[in-house]
Structure formats: structure tokens, C-alpha cells
C-alpha positions as CSV (number, residue, x, y, z in Angstrom):
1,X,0.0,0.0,0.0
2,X,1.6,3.6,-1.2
3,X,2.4,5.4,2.0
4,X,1.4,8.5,2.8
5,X,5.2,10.3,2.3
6,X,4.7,8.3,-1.0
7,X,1.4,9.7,-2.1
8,X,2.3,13.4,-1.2
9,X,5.3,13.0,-3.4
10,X,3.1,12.0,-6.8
11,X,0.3,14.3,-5.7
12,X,2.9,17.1,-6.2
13,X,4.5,15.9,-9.2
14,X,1.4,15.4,-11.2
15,X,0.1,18.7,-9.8
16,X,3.4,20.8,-11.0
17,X,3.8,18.4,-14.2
18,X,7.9,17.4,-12.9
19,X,9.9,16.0,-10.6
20,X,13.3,14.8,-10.4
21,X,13.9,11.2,-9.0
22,X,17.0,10.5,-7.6
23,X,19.3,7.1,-5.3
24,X,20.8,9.0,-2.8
25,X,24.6,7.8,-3.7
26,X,27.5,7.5,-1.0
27,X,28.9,10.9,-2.4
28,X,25.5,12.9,-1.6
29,X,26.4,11.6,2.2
30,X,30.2,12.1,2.3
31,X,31.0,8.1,2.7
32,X,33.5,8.5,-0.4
33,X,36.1,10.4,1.0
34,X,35.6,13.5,-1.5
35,X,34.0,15.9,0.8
36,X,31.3,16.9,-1.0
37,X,28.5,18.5,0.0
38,X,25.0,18.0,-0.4
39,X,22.8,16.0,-2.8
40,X,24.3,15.7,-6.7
41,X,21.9,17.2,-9.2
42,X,21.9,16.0,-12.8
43,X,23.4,18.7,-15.1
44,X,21.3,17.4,-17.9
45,X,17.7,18.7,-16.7
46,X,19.4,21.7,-15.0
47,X,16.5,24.2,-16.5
48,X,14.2,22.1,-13.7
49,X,15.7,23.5,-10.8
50,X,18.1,26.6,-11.7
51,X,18.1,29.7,-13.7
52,X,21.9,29.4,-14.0
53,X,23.4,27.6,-16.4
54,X,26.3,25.1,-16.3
55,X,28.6,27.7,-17.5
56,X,32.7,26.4,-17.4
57,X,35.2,28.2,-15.4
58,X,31.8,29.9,-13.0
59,X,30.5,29.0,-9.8
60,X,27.5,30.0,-9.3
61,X,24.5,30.1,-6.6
62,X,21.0,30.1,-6.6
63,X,18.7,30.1,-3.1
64,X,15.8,27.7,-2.9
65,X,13.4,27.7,0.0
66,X,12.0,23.2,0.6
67,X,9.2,21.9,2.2
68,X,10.5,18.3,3.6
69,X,8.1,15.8,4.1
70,X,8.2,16.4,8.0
71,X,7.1,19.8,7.5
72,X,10.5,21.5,8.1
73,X,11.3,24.0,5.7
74,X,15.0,24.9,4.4
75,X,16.4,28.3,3.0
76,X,19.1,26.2,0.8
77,X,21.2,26.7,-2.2
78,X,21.6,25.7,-5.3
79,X,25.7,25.5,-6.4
80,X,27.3,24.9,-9.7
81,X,30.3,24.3,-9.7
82,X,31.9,24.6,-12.9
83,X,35.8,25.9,-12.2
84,X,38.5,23.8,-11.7
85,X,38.0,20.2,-12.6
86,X,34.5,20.2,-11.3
87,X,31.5,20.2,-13.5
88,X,28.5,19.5,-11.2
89,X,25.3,21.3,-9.4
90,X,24.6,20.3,-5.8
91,X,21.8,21.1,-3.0
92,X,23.4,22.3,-0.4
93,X,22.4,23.4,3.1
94,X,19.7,22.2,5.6
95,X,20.7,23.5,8.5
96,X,21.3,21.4,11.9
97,X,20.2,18.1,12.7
98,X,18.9,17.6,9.2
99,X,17.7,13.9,9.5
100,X,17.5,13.1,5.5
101,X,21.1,13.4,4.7
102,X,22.6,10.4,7.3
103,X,24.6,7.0,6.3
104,X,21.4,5.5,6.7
105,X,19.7,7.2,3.8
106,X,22.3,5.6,1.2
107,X,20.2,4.2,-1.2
108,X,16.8,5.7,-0.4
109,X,15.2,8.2,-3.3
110,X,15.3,11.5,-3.2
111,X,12.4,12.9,-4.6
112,X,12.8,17.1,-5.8
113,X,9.5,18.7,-6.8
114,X,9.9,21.9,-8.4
115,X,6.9,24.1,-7.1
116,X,8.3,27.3,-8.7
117,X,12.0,27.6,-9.8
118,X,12.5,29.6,-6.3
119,X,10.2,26.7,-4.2
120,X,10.4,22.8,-3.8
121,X,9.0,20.3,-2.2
122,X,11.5,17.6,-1.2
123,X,10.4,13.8,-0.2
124,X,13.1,11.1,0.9
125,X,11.7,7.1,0.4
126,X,13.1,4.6,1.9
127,X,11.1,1.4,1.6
128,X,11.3,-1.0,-1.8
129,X,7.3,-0.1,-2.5
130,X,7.7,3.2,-2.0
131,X,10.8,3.6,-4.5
132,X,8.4,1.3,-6.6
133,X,5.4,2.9,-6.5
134,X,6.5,6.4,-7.3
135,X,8.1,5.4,-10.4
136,X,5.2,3.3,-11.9
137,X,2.8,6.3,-10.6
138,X,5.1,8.9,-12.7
139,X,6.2,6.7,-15.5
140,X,9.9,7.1,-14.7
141,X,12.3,4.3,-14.8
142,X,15.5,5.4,-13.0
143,X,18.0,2.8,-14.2
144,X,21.1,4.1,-12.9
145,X,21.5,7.1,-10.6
146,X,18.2,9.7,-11.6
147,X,15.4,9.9,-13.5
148,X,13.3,12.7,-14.4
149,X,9.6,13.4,-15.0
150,X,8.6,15.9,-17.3
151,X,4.8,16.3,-18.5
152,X,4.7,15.1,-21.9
153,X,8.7,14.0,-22.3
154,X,10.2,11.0,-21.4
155,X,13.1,11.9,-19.4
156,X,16.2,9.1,-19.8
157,X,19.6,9.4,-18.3
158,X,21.6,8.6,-21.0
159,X,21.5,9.9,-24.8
160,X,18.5,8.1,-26.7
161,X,19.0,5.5,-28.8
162,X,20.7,5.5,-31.9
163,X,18.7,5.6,-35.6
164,X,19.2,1.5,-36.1
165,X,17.2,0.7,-32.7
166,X,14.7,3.9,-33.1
167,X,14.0,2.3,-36.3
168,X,13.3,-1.3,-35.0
169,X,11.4,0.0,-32.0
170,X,9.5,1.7,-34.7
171,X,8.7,-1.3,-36.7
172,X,7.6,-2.8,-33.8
173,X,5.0,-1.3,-33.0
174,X,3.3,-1.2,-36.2
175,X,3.0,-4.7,-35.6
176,X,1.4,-4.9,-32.4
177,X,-2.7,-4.1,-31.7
178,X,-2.7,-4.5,-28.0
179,X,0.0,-5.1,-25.3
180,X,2.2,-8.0,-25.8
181,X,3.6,-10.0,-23.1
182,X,7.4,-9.0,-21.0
183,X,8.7,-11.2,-23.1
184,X,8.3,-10.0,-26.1
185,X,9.5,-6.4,-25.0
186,X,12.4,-7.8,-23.9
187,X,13.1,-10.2,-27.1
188,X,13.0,-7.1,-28.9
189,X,15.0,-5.1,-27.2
190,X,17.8,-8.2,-27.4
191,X,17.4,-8.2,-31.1
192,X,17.5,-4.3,-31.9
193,X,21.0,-4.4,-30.0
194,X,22.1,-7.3,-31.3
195,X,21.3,-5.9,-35.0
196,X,22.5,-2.2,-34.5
197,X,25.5,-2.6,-32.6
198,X,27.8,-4.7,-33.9
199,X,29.7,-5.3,-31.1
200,X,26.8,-5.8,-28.9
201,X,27.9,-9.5,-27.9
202,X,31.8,-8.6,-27.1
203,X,30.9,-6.1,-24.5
204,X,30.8,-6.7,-21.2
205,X,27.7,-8.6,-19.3
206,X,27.5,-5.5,-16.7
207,X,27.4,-2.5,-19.9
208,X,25.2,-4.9,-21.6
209,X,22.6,-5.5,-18.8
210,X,22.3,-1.5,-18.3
211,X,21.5,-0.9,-22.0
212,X,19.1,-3.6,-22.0
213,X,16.7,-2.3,-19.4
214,X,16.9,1.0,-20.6
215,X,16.0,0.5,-24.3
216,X,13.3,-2.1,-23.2
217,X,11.7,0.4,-20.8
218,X,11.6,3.4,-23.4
219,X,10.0,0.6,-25.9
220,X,7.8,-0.1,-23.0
221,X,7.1,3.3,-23.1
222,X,6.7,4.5,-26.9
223,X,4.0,1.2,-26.7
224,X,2.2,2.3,-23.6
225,X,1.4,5.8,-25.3
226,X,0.3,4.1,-28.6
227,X,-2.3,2.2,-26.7
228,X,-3.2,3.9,-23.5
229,X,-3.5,7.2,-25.2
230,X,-6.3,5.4,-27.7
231,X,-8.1,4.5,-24.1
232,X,-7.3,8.2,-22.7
233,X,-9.1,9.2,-25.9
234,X,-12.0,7.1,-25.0
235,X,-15.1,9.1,-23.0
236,X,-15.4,6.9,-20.0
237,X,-18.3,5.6,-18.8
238,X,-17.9,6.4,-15.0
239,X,-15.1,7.1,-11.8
240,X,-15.2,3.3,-11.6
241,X,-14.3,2.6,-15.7
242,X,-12.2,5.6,-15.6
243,X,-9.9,4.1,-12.2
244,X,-10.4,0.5,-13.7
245,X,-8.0,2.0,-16.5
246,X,-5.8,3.6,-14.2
247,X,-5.2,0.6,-12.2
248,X,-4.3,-1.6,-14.8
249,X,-1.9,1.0,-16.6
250,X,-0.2,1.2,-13.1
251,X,-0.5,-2.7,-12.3
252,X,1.3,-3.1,-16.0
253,X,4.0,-0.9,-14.7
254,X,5.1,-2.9,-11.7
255,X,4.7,-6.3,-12.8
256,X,7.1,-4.9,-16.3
257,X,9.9,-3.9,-15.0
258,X,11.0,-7.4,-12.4
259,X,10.4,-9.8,-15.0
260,X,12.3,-7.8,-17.8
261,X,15.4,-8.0,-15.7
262,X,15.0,-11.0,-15.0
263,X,14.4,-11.6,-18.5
264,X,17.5,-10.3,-19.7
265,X,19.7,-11.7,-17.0
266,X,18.3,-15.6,-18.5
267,X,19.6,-13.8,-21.9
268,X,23.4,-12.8,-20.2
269,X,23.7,-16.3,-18.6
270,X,22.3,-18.2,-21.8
271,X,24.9,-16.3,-23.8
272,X,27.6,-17.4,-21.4
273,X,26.8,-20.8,-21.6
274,X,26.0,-21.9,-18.0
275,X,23.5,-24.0,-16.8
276,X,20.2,-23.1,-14.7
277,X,16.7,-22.9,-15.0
278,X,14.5,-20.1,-14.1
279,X,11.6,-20.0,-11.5
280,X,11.8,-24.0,-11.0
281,X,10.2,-25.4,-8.3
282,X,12.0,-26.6,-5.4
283,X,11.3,-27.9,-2.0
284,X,7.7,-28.4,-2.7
285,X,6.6,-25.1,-2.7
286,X,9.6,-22.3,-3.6
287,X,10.6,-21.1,-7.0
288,X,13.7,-19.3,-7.0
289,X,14.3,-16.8,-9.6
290,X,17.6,-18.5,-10.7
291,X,18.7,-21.9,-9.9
292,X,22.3,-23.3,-10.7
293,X,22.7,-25.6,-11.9
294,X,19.1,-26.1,-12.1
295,X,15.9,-28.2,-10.7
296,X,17.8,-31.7,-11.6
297,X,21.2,-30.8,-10.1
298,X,19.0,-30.0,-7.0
299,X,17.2,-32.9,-7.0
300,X,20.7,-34.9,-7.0
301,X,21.6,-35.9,-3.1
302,X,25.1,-36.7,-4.5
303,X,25.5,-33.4,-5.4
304,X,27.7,-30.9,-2.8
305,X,25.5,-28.4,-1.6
306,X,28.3,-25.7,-2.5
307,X,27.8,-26.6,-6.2
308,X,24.3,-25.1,-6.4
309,X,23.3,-21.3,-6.5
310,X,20.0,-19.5,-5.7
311,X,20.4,-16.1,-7.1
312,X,17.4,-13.8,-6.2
313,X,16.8,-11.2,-9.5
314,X,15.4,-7.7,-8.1
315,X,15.4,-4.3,-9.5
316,X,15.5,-3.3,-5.7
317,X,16.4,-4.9,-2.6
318,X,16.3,-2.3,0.4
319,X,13.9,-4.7,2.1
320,X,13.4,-7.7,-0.6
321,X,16.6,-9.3,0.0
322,X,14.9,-11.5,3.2
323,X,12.7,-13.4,0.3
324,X,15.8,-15.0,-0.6
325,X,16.7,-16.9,2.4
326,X,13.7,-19.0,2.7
327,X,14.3,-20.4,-1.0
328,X,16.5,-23.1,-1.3
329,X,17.2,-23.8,2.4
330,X,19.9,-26.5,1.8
331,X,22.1,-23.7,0.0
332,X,24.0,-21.7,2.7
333,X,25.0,-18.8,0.5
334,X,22.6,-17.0,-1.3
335,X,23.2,-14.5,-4.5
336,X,20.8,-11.5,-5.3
337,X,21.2,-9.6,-8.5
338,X,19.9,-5.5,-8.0
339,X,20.3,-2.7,-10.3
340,X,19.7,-0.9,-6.9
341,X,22.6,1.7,-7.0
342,X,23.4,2.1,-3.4
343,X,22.6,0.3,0.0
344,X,23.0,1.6,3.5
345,X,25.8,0.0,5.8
346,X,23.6,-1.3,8.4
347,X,21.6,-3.3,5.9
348,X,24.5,-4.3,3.6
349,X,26.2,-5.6,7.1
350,X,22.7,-7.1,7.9
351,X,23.3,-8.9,4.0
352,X,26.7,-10.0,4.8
353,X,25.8,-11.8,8.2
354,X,23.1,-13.8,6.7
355,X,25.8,-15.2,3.5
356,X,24.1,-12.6,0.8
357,X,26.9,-12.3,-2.3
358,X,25.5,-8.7,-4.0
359,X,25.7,-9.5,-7.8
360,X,25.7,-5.3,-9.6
361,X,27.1,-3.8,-12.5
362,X,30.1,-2.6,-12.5
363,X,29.0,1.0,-12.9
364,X,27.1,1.1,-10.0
365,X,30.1,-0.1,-7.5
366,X,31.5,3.4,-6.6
367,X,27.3,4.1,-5.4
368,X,28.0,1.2,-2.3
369,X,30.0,1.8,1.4
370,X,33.0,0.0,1.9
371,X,34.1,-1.7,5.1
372,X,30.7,-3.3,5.3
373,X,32.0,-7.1,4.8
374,X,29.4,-7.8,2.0
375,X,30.7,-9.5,-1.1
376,X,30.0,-7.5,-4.0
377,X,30.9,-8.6,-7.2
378,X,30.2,-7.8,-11.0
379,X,27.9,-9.2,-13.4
380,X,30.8,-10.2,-15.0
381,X,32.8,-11.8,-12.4
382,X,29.9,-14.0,-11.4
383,X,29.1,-15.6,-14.8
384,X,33.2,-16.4,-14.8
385,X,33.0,-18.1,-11.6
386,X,30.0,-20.3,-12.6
387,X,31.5,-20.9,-15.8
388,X,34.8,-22.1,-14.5
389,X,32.8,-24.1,-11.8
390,X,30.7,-26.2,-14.3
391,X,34.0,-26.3,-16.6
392,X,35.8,-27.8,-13.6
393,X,38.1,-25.1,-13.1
394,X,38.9,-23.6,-10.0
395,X,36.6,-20.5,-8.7
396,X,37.2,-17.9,-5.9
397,X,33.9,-15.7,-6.2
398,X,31.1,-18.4,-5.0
């Protein structure tokens, strides 16, 4: 159920048509060592939030007044930096005992509501449905590090697509009449990659995973406006037939986005070879996202316990990560792949006492505490070890 913190947030997106959506990283709370101050802002939607531009060689300041979600209000600043080697805006000043800003809030989501370009409301979420929720409710995908939404635009962190892919996404559509199935997002996602960038297969799992989620969610997207935009279209007959429709565009939403990575992770491990099946049922009653070697391996009493593998597949894993250990009970160490990008220390420490092995792409490394004991390990490096393991070859990573 959407909290209350959570429903404010969307309540003033929608009502102010944008909003920025942002992990709190461990540089926005000063666990990297760099001294920074403040909460990063993304250069690339800087017209959301500043009159100044990202001019080189400047530094510049701009003075906000934010409404927090516990009613405390901040006269803070705006800063681009943009002498020296830095080339960055930041939020800056809160004054003392600011409680949203703490070691604890490491991967919780910032959410920035631009009221006027002098006034913002500011939410911080720190629960998996909340994160969830507010994404689905806005239509933002934050993949990485932010996301933005923007009435009318779809708001992507990196550059869009390039001609080959718009074009297959394109063709795509002119073959569908209603919405397909995950699957068949995802398959064509694989194959506009895999036909418009030649050296699609030869890159690494981690860069490879990232693209894929992105280009299936803006396919997702370009599909959802083609259809949903004949229902908008549509006089409805009543509240009820008009929040019928609502509820299913929103119930789309969340169910889209866990399967496709889970989708695309079957693709990465298929590619490399290794054995597993997906959501087999174990145990009677469990089906793991991931099981290596797979359900007949399991069923084999012969086989060492340390040669099978539950990996757990979840876009975010704040709270989700305790699913995991009740699946596959005879395996003592667990694996659970996240595009989450950032985890607080108590709860990775939490991870590391209970045997959890963080799979997450590379890129998203320098977002995580150190000194917390959790193994964390690429996309990459896991698919090596399990290779090497089935080949016979010694590991070090499982």
C-alpha cells in the first residue's frame, strides 16, 4: 500500500507536471572520501531547478526555500560548480540536525518537486514499494542514478538511442494491436542491440545489462502511449471505468519492470553458456528466480550443496533481500542480482551476516559503502565463476 510520504510526493509531481527522481549515492552523504556537500543534481535537466546555467570556469549560486516531508522547511542553495575540474550542481544546506542526509539514507530516493524555480518540495523514500510505486505512478524508470519526470517528455539518463534501434522499436509497434507480453518487450530489445550494434555480444555482461533495461523500458514506453493514449481518448463511462483503467496501466507498470530483468539476465547467462533454469520449483513449494545448476542438479543428493546457486533477481532490494533466504534452504550462500545503485551499511552488514553475495554492475560499484564485509561482485565476475565451476576449473567468487 503507497504510503502517505509516497502519495504526497506524486500528488505534487502530477500537480506541478515534474519532478526529479534520484538514489541518494555515497557521495550525496560524504561516505567516499571526497567531501562533498550535499545532494548531486543531474546537469542534464538543470532548466528544472536553476536559472543558472552550467557555464565552465563559473560557480555560481542560486537560493531555494524546501518543504521536507516532515514539514520543516530549508532556506538552501543551489551550487554549480563549474571551475577547476569540477563540472557539477549540488543542493546544499539544511541546516542542523537535518535527519534526511545520514549513512542510513544511502540508497533511499530523493524525490525534488519543483513548485516554482524559487520553491520545492522535497520527499526522501526509503522502503522497496515506495521507490516502486512512485516510479510506476510517474512513468519514470531510474535505471542508474536519476530519472526525471517531465509532463509530456520521457526523461532518460543517457543519450537516446541510436537511428538502427529507433528504427526497429518503430517497426515494432506497427506490428502490435494490443500489449504484448514482457517477453516479447524484452526479445525485442535483445534483437535491436544485437542488430544495431555490432559489437553488442563482445561487451561486457555489466554495460550490456544497463543498455538492455533501458532500451526495453523506453519501448515499453513508446508502446504504452500508442495504446493507453487510444483509451485516454476514449469518454469513459464512469469514476469506476475511468480508475479501472488507471489501475491496470499502473498494475502493467510494476509487474514490467522485475520480469524484464529477469528476462535479460536468462539472456546474459544463456549467452555465457551456464546452466540453470528459471523459477523452478524446489522444496515443494519455492521457486527461485535462478537456480544453478538447475531443478535436476537440486534434486541430485550426490551433489555438494556448495555446487548449487540461488540467485534472487530484483530491481531493488532495500527490504526484498529477506525473500531470498527462505528459497532453497539447503544452499548456505545466497546471491541476489539488483540494479539498486546504493545500500546503506547497516543493511549491507545485515546482507553480509546472513551469507548474501550482491551481484551489480560494475557501474554502480562506486554508489555502495565499503568496510561493510558484503561480497559484491560484478555481473561479469559471477558468470566467470560459474563458468569455471561447471568447466571444472577452480573459482574464488562463489
Amino acid at each position: 500500500m503507497i504510503s502517505p510520504n509516497c502519495e504526497r510526493a506524486v500528488e505534487d509531481a502530477l500537480r506541478t507536471g515534474s519532478a526529479i527522481l534520484k538514489f541518494i549515492s555515497a557521495n550525496d552523504v560524504d561516505l567516499t572520501g571526497g567531501h562533498q556537500y550535499g545532494y548531486y543534481l543531474p546537469k542534464a535537466v538543470w532548466e528544472m531547478f536553476t536559472p543558472q546555467p552550467p557555464t565552465k570556469g563559473q560557480l555560481t549560486k542560486h537560493p531555494v526555500r524546501i518543504t521536507w516531508q516532515d514539514g520543516r522547511i530549508t532556506d538552501s542553495v543551489i551550487t554549480w560548480y563549474g571551475d577547476k575540474s569540477r563540472s557539477e550542481y549540488r543542493l546544499t544546506r539544511f541546516g542542523k540536525d537535518f535527519p534526511f542526509r545520514t549513512f542510513d539514507n544511502l540508497g533511499d530516493m530523493l524525490v525534488l518537486v519543483p513548485v516554482t524555480i524559487d520553491e520545492f518540495r522535497a520527499y526522501v523514500l526509503d522502503t522497496d514499494e515506495d521507490i516502486e510505486d512512485i516510479q510506476v505512478a510517474l512513468g519514470v524508470e531510474v535505471v542508474e542514478q536519476w530519472g526525471a519526470y517531465q509532463r509530456g517528455k520521457i526523461a532518460v539518463e543517457e543519450e537516446t538511442p541510436d537511428e538502427c534501434i529507433d528504427r526497429q522499436f518503430r517497426a515494432f509497434l506497427h506490428e502490435i494491436e494490443d500489449f504484448p507480453g514482457t517477453s516479447a518487450f524484452s526479445k525485442a530489445a535483445i534483437a535491436a542491440y544485437e542488430q544495431c550494434m555490432k559489437n553488442f555480444a563482445a561487451l561486457p555482461a555489466d554495460e550490456r545489462l544497463v543498455k538492455l533495461i533501458e532500451g526495453e523500458y523506453r519501448l515499453f514506453r513508446m508502446v504504452e502511449r500508442l495504446i493507453c493514449q487510444k483509451q485516454i481518448q476514449t469518454t469513459f463511462k464512469d469514476v469506476d471505468d475511468f480508475l479501472s483503467v488507471a489501475q491496470s496501466v499502473i498494475n502493467r507498470r510494476k509487474s514490467r519492470a522485475g520480469r524484464a530483468l529477469e528476462n535479460h539476465v536468462a539472456y546474459l547467462f544463456n549467452s555465457a553458456g551456464l546452466k540453470f533454469d528459471a523459477r523452478a520449483r524446489i522444496d515443494g513449494k519455492v521457486e527461485p528466480d535462478i537456480l544453478i545448476p538447475g531443478k535436476i542438479a537440486d534434486e541430485d543428493p550426490n551433489l555438494p550443496t556448495d555446487k548449487l546457486h540461488i540467485v534472487g533477481v530484483k530491481t531493488t532490494c532495500k527490504d526484498r533481500w529477506r525473500q531470498v533466504l527462505n528459497e532453497g534452504k539447503k544452499v548456505p550462500n545466497k546471491h541476489i542480482l539488483t540494479m539498486q545503485p546504493g545500500i546503506s551499511a547497516n543493511q549491507l552488514k545485515e546482507m553480509h551476516e546472513a551469507n548474501i553475495t550482491l551481484i551489480v554492475p560494475k557501474a554502480i560499484h562506486k554508489e555502495y559503502p565499503k568496510d561493510t564485509g558484503i561480497n559484491l561482485i560484478t555481473v561479469d565476475q559471477f558468470i566467470a565463476d560459474v563458468r569455471g565451476e561447471q568447466n571444472g576449473q577452480k573459482v574464488g567468487l562463489l
